[in-house]
Every structure is written in structure tokens, then in C-alpha cells.
C-alpha positions in Angstrom: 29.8 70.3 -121.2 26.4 69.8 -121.4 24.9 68.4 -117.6 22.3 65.5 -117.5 18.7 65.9 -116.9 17.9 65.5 -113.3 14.3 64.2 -114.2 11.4 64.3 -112.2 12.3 61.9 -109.2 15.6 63.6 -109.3 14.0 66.9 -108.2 11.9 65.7 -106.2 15.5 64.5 -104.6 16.7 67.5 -104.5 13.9 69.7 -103.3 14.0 67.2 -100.3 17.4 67.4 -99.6 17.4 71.2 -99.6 14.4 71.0 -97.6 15.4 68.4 -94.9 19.1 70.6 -94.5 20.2 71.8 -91.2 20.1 75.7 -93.2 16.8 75.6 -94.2 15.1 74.6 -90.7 17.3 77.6 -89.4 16.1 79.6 -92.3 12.0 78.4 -91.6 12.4 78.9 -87.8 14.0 82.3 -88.3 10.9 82.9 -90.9 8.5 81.7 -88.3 9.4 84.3 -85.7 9.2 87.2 -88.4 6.3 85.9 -89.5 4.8 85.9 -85.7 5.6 89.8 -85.8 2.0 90.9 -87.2 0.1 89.3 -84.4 1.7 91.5 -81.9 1.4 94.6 -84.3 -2.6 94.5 -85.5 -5.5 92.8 -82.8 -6.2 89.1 -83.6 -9.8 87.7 -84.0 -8.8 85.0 -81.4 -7.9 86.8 -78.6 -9.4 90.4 -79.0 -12.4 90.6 -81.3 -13.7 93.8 -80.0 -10.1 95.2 -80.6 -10.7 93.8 -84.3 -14.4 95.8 -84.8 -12.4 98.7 -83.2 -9.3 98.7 -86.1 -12.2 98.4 -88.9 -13.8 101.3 -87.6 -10.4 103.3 -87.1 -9.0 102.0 -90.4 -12.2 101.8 -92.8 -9.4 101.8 -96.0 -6.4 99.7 -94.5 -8.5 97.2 -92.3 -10.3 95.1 -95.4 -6.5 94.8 -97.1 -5.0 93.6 -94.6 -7.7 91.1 -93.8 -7.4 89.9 -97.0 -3.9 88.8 -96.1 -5.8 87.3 -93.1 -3.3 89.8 -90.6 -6.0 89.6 -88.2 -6.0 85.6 -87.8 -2.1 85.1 -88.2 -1.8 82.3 -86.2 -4.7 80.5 -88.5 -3.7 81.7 -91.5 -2.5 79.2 -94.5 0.8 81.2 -95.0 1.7 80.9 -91.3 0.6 77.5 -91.0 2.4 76.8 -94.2 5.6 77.9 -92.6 4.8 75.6 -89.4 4.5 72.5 -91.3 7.5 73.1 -93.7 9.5 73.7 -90.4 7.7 70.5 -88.9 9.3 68.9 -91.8 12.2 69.6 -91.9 13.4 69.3 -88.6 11.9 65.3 -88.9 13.8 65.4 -92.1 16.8 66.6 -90.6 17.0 64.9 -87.4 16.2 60.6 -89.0 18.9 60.5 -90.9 21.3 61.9 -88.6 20.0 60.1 -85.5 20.8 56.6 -87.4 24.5 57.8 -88.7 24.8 58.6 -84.5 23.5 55.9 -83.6 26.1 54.4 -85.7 28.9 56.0 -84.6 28.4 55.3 -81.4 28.6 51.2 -81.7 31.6 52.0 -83.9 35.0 51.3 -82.6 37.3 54.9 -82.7 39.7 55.2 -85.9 43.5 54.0 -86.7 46.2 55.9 -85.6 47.1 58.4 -88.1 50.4 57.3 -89.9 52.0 60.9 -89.2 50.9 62.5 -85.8 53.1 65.0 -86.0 50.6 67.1 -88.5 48.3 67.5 -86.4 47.4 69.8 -83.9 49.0 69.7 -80.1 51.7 67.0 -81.6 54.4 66.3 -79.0 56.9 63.8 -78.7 58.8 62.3 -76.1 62.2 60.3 -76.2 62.7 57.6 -73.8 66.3 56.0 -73.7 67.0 52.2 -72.9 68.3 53.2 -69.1 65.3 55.4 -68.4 62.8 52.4 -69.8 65.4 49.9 -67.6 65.0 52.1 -64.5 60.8 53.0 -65.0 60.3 49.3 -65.9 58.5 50.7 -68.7 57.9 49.4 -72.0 55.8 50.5 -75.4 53.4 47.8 -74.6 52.8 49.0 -70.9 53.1 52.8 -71.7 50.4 52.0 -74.1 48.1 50.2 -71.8 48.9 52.9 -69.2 47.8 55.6 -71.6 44.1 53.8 -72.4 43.5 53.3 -69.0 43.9 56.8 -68.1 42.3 58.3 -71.5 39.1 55.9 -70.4 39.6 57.1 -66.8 39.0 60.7 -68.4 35.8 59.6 -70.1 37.5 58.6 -73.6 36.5 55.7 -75.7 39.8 54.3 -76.2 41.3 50.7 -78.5 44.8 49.6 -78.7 45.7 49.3 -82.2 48.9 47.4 -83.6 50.9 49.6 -85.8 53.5 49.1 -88.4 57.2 47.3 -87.4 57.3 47.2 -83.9 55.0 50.6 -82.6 51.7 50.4 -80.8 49.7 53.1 -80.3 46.1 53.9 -78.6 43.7 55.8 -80.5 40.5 57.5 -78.3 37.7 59.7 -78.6 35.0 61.6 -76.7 32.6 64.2 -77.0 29.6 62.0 -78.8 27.5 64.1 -75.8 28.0 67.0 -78.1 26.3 65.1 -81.4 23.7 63.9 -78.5 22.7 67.2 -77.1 22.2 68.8 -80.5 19.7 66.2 -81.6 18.4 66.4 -78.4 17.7 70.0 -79.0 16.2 69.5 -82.6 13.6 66.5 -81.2 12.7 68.6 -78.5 12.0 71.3 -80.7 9.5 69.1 -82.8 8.2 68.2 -79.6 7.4 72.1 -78.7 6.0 72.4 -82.0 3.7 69.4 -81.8 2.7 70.0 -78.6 2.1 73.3 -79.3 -0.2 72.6 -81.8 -2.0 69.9 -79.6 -2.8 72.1 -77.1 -3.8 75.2 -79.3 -6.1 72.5 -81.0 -8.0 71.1 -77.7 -7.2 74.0 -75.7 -9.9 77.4 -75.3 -9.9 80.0 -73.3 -12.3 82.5 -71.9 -13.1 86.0 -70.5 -15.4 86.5 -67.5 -16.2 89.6 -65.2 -17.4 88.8 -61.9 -18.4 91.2 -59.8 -18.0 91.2 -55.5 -20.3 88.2 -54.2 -21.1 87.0 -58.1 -19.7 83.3 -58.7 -18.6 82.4 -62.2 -19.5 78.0 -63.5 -17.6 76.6 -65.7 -20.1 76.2 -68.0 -20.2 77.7 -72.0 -23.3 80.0 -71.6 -21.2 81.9 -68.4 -18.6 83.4 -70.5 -18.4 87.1 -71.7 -16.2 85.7 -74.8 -15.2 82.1 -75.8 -12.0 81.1 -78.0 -12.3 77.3 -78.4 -9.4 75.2 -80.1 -10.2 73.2 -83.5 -10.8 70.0 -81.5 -12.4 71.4 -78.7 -16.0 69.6 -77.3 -17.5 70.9 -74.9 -17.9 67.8 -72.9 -14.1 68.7 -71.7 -15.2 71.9 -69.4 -14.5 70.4 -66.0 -17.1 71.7 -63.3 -15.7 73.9 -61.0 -17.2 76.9 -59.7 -15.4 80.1 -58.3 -17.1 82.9 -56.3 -15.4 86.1 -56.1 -15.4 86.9 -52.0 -13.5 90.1 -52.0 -10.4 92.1 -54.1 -8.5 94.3 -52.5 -6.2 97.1 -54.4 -3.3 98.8 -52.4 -2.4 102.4 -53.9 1.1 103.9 -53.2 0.1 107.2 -51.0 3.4 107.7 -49.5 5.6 108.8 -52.5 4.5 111.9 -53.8 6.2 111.1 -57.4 4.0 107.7 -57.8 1.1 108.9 -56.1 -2.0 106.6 -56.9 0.1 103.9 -58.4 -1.1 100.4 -57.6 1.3 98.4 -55.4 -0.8 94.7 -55.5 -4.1 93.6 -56.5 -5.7 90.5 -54.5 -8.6 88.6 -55.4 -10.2 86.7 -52.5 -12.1 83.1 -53.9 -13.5 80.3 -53.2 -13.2 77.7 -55.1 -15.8 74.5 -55.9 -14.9 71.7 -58.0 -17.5 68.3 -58.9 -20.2 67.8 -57.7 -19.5 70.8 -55.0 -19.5 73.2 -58.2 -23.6 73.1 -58.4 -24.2 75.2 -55.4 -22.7 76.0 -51.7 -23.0 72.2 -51.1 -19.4 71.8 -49.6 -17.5 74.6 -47.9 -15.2 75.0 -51.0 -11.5 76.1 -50.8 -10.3 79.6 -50.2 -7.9 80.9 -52.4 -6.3 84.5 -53.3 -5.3 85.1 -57.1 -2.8 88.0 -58.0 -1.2 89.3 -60.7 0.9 87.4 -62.5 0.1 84.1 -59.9 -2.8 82.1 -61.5 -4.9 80.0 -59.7 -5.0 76.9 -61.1 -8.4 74.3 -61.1 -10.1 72.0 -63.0 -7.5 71.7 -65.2 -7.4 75.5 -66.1 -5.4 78.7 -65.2 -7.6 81.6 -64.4 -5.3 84.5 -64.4 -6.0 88.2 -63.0 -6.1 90.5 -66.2 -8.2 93.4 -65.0 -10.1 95.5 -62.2 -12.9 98.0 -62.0 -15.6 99.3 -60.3 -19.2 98.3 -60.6 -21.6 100.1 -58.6 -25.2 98.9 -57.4 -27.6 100.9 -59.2 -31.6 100.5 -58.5 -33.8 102.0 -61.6 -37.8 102.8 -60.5 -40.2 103.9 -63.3 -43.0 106.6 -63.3 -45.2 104.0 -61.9 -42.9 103.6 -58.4 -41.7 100.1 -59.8 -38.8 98.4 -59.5 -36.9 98.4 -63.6 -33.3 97.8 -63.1 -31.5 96.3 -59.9 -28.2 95.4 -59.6 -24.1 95.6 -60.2 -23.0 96.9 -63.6 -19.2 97.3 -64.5 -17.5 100.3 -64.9 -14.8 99.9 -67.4 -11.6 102.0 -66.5 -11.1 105.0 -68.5 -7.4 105.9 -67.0 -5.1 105.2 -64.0 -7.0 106.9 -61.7 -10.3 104.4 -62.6 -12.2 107.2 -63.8 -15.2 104.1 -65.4 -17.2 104.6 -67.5 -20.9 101.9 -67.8 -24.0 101.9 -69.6 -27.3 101.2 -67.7 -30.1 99.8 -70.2 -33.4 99.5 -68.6 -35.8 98.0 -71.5 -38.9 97.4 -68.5 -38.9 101.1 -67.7 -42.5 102.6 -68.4 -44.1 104.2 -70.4 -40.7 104.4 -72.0 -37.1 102.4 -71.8 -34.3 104.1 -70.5 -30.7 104.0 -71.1 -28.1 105.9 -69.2 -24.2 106.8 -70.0 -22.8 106.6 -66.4 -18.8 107.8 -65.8 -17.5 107.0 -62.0 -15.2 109.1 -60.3 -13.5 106.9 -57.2 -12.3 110.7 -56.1 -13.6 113.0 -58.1 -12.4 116.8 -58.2 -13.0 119.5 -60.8 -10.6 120.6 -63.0 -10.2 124.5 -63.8 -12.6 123.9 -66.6 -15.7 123.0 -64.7 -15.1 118.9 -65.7 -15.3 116.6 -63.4 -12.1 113.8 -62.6 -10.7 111.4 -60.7 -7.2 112.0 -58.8 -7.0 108.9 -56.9 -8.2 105.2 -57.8 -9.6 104.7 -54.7 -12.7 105.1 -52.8 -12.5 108.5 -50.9 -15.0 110.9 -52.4 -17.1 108.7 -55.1 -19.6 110.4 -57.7 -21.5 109.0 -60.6 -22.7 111.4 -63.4 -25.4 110.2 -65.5 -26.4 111.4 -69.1 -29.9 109.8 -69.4 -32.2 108.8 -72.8 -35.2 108.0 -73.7 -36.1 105.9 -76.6 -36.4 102.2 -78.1 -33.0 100.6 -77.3 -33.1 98.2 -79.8 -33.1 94.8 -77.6 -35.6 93.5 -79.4 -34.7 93.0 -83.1 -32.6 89.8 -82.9 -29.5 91.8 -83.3 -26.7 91.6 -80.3 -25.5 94.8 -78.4 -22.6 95.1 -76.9 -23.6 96.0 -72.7 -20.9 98.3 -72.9 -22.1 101.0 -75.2 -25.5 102.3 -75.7 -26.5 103.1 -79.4 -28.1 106.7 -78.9 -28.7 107.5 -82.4 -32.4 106.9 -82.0 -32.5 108.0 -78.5 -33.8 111.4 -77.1 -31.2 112.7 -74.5 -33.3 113.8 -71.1 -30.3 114.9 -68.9 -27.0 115.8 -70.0 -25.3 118.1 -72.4 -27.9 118.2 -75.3 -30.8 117.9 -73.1 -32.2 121.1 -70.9 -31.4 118.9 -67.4 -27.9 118.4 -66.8 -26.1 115.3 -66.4 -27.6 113.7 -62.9 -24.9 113.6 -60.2 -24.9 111.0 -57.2 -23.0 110.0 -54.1 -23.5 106.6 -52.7 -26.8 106.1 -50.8 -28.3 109.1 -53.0 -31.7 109.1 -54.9 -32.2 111.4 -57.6 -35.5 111.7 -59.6 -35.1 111.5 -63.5 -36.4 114.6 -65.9 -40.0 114.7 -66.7 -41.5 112.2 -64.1 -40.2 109.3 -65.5 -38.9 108.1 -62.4 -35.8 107.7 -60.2 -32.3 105.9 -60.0 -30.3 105.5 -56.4 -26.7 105.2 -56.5 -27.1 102.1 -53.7 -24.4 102.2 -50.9 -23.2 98.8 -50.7 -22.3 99.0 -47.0 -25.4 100.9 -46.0 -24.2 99.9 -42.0 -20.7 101.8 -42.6 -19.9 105.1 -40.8 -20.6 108.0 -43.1 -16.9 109.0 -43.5 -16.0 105.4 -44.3 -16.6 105.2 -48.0 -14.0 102.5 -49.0 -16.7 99.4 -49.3 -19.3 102.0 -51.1 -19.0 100.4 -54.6 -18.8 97.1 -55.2 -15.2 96.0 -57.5 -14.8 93.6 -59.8 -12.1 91.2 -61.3 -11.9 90.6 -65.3 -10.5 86.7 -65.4 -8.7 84.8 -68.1 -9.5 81.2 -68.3 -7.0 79.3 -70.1 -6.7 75.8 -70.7 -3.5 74.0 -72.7 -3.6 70.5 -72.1 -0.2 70.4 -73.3 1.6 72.9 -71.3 3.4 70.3 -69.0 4.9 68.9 -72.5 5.7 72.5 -73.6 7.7 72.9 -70.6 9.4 69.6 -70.6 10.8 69.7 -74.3 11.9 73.8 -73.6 13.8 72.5 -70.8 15.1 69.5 -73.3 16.3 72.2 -75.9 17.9 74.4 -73.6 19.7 71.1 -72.0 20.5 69.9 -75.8 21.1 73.4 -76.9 24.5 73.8 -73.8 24.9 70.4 -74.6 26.2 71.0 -78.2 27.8 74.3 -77.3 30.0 73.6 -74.4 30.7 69.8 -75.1 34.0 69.5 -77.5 34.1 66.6 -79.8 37.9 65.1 -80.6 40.0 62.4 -80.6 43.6 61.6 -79.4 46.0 59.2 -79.6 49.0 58.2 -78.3 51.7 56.2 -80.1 54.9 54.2 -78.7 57.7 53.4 -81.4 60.9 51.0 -80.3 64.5 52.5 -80.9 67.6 51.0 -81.5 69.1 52.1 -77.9 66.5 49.8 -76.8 64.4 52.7 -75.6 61.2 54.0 -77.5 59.7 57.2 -78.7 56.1 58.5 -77.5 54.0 60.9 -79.6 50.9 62.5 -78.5 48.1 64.7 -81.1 44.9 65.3 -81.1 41.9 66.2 -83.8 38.9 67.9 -83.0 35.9 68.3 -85.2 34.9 71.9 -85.5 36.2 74.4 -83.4 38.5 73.4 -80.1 40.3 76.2 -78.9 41.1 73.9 -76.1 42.5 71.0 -77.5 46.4 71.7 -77.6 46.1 72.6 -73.6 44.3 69.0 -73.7 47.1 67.0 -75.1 49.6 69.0 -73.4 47.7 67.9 -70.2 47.7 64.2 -71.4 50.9 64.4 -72.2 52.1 65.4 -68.7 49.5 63.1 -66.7 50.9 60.0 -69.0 54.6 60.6 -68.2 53.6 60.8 -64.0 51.8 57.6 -64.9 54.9 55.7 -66.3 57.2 57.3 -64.0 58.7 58.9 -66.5 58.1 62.1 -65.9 
């Protein structure tokens, strides 16, 4: 037989019904997740670009293919994004049509009694004899009404309907919670996606490392990095200000088998917000950020992601002059904080200087003659310096990282190429650099300390996350919606009972209890057994 031609409008139908259907938003969200894989498996652009430079220089052949497939900006990508929207769709799709037909069934009265009860599941029946009905004072009428009072007592929508010859019977229903929760749990889970997208959209966030006695402003041009939203304006950065006053890090020394692990970090703040945030108008607000407990102001979270050394480093040229002054950060190299920092000092004269520095918190030579680190912590600092000479190409417009030093061009001075070995220092040390170019002190940064006391030597410094989602307080709310929808239509069984009274010719009359759940009700026998019972104590018949 040969089918009719659907047309173009009736494709369209059907691509929107199979689109809007309960299996395909299952399908899309399920689709979403896998698709979500990649961003955890390759660096992404928005939140680790250097991790991104890094990958193309690891992976010169398989980075530029899988940028083409834009595997480095998955959550920006048009396949990703295509996925969000369909899913967007079709959860709208899926949830309108079925919110009216509720909506419906709610303001609808519950069904007739079935004309044979006794197919159904849980069916019993009860025979009641002219002298028990006599000595009860119980007839099908008030058996009937005794039976809707208690099924609406038990949270039932219940109706007395008139049957056939002389039988009444009460038909009831419950469970509508159950149809509730579950499009409580598909609206809420348009409402995560929307306000997902509203807060990646006007939402940013930031890196900054600020070193021991440095503050950090709010503003743009104080960030290391900067991940605005689409929407973003800069007109939204609130003013606040936070100074870093102290961090403390506490090191397990007790257990030999976890020796040097780190047991809490601590970053002593103060905190300026308004007009306060300019400069040390007001007397702020002291706070402490840890690990995994943001400190939240302004409207942002500035979360503890990182820790390091940064020691106070003073530079004089051949001339005696002051070239470089001041903190840099040591980024650490392994769990014992061996750091490793580039010094750049373009003023130097007659030449500019750039120096390769590694910490060592505790250093200790290994059986090779290298230098290490076996403890995180202050107790017997060194820095080692490899020093260059040479133009460090600052000035031709093109931006350098602080953390490396291009050497390329450089001549090496001090260190394993050059005849002078790499420059060793303690804190409070000078040492004078190769060929009269000058010195560099490794600068004690609590001068006033007793000599044996080293623990204050070198400043530290905190690496902060600034995150702002204007939406997160939605987020939350509609999570907590779709785990409250999600028990909702899990726990809460939907079914109906009824409960019919037939007259018999003793002058007695014949009760019949069932029951019909939609979808599975493992309990619902046990629940007309149990109505059953409760009804026959009600009449005194039981």
C-alpha cells in the first residue's frame, strides 16, 4: 500500500515532535556531558592560555587539528553550543504541552468506577449479610461515604459516583505530586541551563599574584590574565581592594611517611570596598582565605589556588646604581617548592641583565653535586643564579612572558656555559656579578630577625582566582529544584482506587475494593489491602 506524502509542513511536524520528545532531551543531555569530556582532556583558551601555547609547542602536528575542531574553546564552540540550544529546546518543547495536559488533570474530576473491579490489581471483596448491616447500622450509601471520607483523610481526591441498579461506589486518586515533581525537575533544569548561560555571559574571571604587603584593585589593568563573559562591560567591576597581610603554610613534620606535606594554607587580608578601596582611608576588614573557603566581596569569590615564594632581590650596575628592586615570584617546581623566577633588569649599564634564579626553601645536595629542596619551608634557603648579558628584547612592541627569559640572544656570564658558575646566595648576602658589571643581594626580609630564625627570610605569595557569576544564587536554587523534582517523581506513586457497595437480596450488600497505578507500584496491593482493613474498622464491620 502505497503511504501518503507527509509534505513539507508535515516534516516539519515530525522533526518537532521527535525533537520536543521526552527521549531525545535524555539523548541531548546525555550528548551534552560527553560532549563536555574534551575540555577536561586538552587545556581551554578560557581558562589556561599559557597551558594552550604549551600543548602547541608539545604537539606541533596534533595541536592545529584539533583546533580546527575548536577542542581548545569547547565550551564556545558551534557544535557544543549547538547541542545546548537543541537541549534548550527541547526541554521547553517537552515541558508546555505537558504542563497544560497537568494542569488539566488536575481541575478534572477522578474517573468512573470500572464496570469489573475484580480485573484489576489488589481486587478484594467483602460480603456483608442483612444481620451484620442490621447490627453495624451500616448501609451501601454510608459505607460509601465512610470510604471517601477516609480515602480524602489519606490524601486522595475522591467523588461518589452512582452506578448501575442499586450499587454506589467511590472512585479516588492521588499521586498528581509525582506528574508535579517531574516537571518541576525538567523547568528547573531549563532554569540551570539559562542561568548558566547568563552568568557565563556577564560573568569574568581573573588571575592575580600578590605578593606579602602588595594589595591587589579591582580594576582591569591589575590582572595577570582576564576571561571576560560575552556581555561583560567593564563598568560592572565593583571597587574593592584587598591587601595580602600575611600567609601562613603548616607542613606535616611529625609523620615520617608524609613528611613535608602541607596540612593548611592561610591567607591573612584586609579587605576595602567603595570609596575605602582607593587607599588606607578606612581601616578595612580583616579576613583569612583558605583552601577551598573563598572569601567573598564585591560581588566576587576570590578563591586560594596557589602559593610560592618570592624573594626581595636588589640589582646595582657597574656604576653602583640602584637597576632592579623588589619581590619577584618563584613559581614552584615540585612539592618541596623548589621555584624557579626570572629577574630582567633592562636599566642595568652599560648592558641589561637577565637572570634564571631557582629557590631552594631547604636546600641539600644530592649525591650528584645538584642542588634541592627536602622541605617546603624556610629552614636553610639558597638562591642560584645563572646570569646573561644581552638585549632582552623589551623594547620591540612584542609582549614577554615575566616568567621566562628568552636567552637565545643572550651571552650567559655565570652558570653552566659560562666560565663563572651559577651565583649562590643566602638571605642578607651580596654577591658581585662576573666581569664588573655589578652586584645582586638576596635581601633578608626580616633583617631584625635572629640569625638562626630564617622563617620570615622570603617574602610568600598567594596566586588568587577572581570569579564572578551573577547567576550562581539561581544556579543553586533550580539544582536544589531538580533534585526536589527529581525524588519527587521517583518516590511519589501515582494510582487510583475505588471502592464499590452492591445491594443483595438478603438485604445485605457486597463491597469490592481495587486499585490501578500508572507505571510501576510495587506497593499498591499492600495499599488496598490496607484500605480494605481501615474501611471495615470504620463501619464496624470488621
Amino acid at each position: 500500500m502505497t503511504q501518503p506524502s507527509l509534505g513539507f509542513v508535515g516534516y516539519l511536524r515530525f522533526f518537532w515532535r521527535q525533537l520536543t520528545s521526552m527521549r531525545t532531551a535524555l539523548f541531548l543531555l546525555l550528548l551534552l556531558a560527553i560532549a563536555a569530556i574534551p575540555g577536561s582532556l586538552v587545556p581551554q583558551r578560557s581558562s589556561n592560555p599559557n597551558g594552550v601555547t604549551q600543548y602547541f609547542t608539545d604537539n606541533p602536528d596534533l595541536a592545529p587539528v584539533l583546533d580546527r575542531f575548536q577542542a581548545f574553546d569547547v565550551y564556545s564552540s558551534a557544535w557544543f553550543s549547538a547541542i545546548y540550544l537543541l537541549l534548550f529546546v527541547s526541554l521547553i518543547g517537552c515541558v508546555i504541552p505537558r504542563t497544560v495536559h497537568h494542569w488539566k488533570a488536575l481541575r478534572s474530576q477522578p474517573p468512573r468506577t470500572p464496570a469489573r473491579l475484580s480485573r484489576l490489581e489488589g481486587f478484594r471483596e467483602v460480603e456483608v449479610t442483612g444481620n451484620e448491616a442490621s447490627a453495624a447500622g451500616v448501609t451501601p450509601a454510608t459505607a460509601v461515604e465512610a470510604a471517601r471520607g477516609m480515602l480524602r483523610g489519606s490524601g486522595y481526591r475522591a467523588r461518589i459516583i452512582e452506578g448501575p441498579g442499586a450499587a454506589m461506589s467511590v472512585s479516588a486518586e492521588r499521586g498528581y505530586m509525582r506528574e508535579t515533581g517531574n516537571l518541576v525537575f525538567h523547568t528547573a533544569l531549563i532554569g540551570v541551563l539559562v542561568s548558566v548561560g547568563i552568568g557565563g555571559g556577564y560573568g569574568y574571571s581573573g588571575q592575580k599574584v600578590i605578593v606579602e604587603g602588595d594589595s591587589f584593585s579591582n580594576v582591569l589593568l591589575s590582572y595577570e590574565s582576564f576571561l571576560p563573559g560575552r556581555f561583560f562591560d567593564e563598568g560592572g567591576l565593583e571597587p574593592f581592594r584587598v591587601r595580602l597581610d600575611d600567609f601562613e603554610a603548616v607542613y606535616e613534620q611529625q609523620n615520617p611517611d608524609a613528611y613535608g606535606q602541607p596540612i593548611d594554607f592561610s591567607a591573612s587580608v584586609t579587605t576595602f570596598e567603595g570609596d575605602d578601596s582607593q587607599g588606607d582611608t578606612g581601616d578595612g576588614v580583616t579576613d583569612v582565605i583558605k583552601v577551598n573557603d573563598p572569601l567573598r566581596i564585591g560581588g566576587s569569590d576570590l578563591y586560594l589556588l596557589g602559593n610560592g615564594y618570592a624573594p626581595l632581590i636588589t640589582v646595582r650596575d657597574a656604576e653602583g646604581n640602584v637597576a632592579f628592586s623588589g619581590a619577584v615570584p618563584f613559581l614552584p617546581q615540585d612539592g618541596n617548592l623548589t621555584s624557579l623566577g626570572v629577574i630582567k633588569v633592562p636599566d642595568a649599564e652599560p648592558e641589561q641583565i637577565g637572570m634564571i634564579g631557582f629557590l631552594y626553601p631547604t636546600q641539600t645536595t644530592l649525591e650528584t653535586g645538584a642542588l634541592a629542596s627536602n622541605f617546603p619551608d624556610l629552614l636553610n634557603p639558597v638562591l642560584s643564579l645563572q646570569v646573561f648579558t644581552g638585549d632582552l628584547g623589551l623594547d620591540g612592541g612584542v609582549p614577554r612572558s615575566v616568567y621566562t627569559l628568552e636567552t637565545d640572544n643572550l651571552t650567559e656570564i655565570a652558570g653552566r656555559t659560562a666560565d663563572t658558575e651559577s651565583l649562590r646566595l643566602t638571605p642578607g648576602e651580596t654577591v658581585d656579578l662576573p666581569g664588573g658589571r655589578g652586584s645582586v643581594t638576596f635581601e633578608n626580609a626580616t633583617p631584625d630577625a635572629p640569625a638562626t630564625d630564617l622563617s620570615g627570610a622570603v617574602p610568600r605569595f598567594v596566586s588568587l582566582d577572581i570569579h564572578r557569576d551573577p547567576s550562581q544564587g539561581w544556579v543553586l536554587v533550580f539544582a536544589l529544584l531538580v533534585v526536589a523534582g527529581l525524588l519527587t517523581s521517583l518516590f511519589i506513586p501515582r494510582r487510583r482506587v475505588w471502592v464499590r457497595a452492591t445491594e443483595t437480596t438478603d438485604g445485605g450488600f457486597r463491597l469490592e475494593y481495587a486499585g490501578l497505578a500508572r507505571g510501576d507500584d510495587p506497593g499498591l496491593e499492600r495499599a488496598v489491602g490496607d484500605i480494605a482493613q481501615r474501611h471495615s474498622q470504620r463501619t464496624g464491620l470488621g
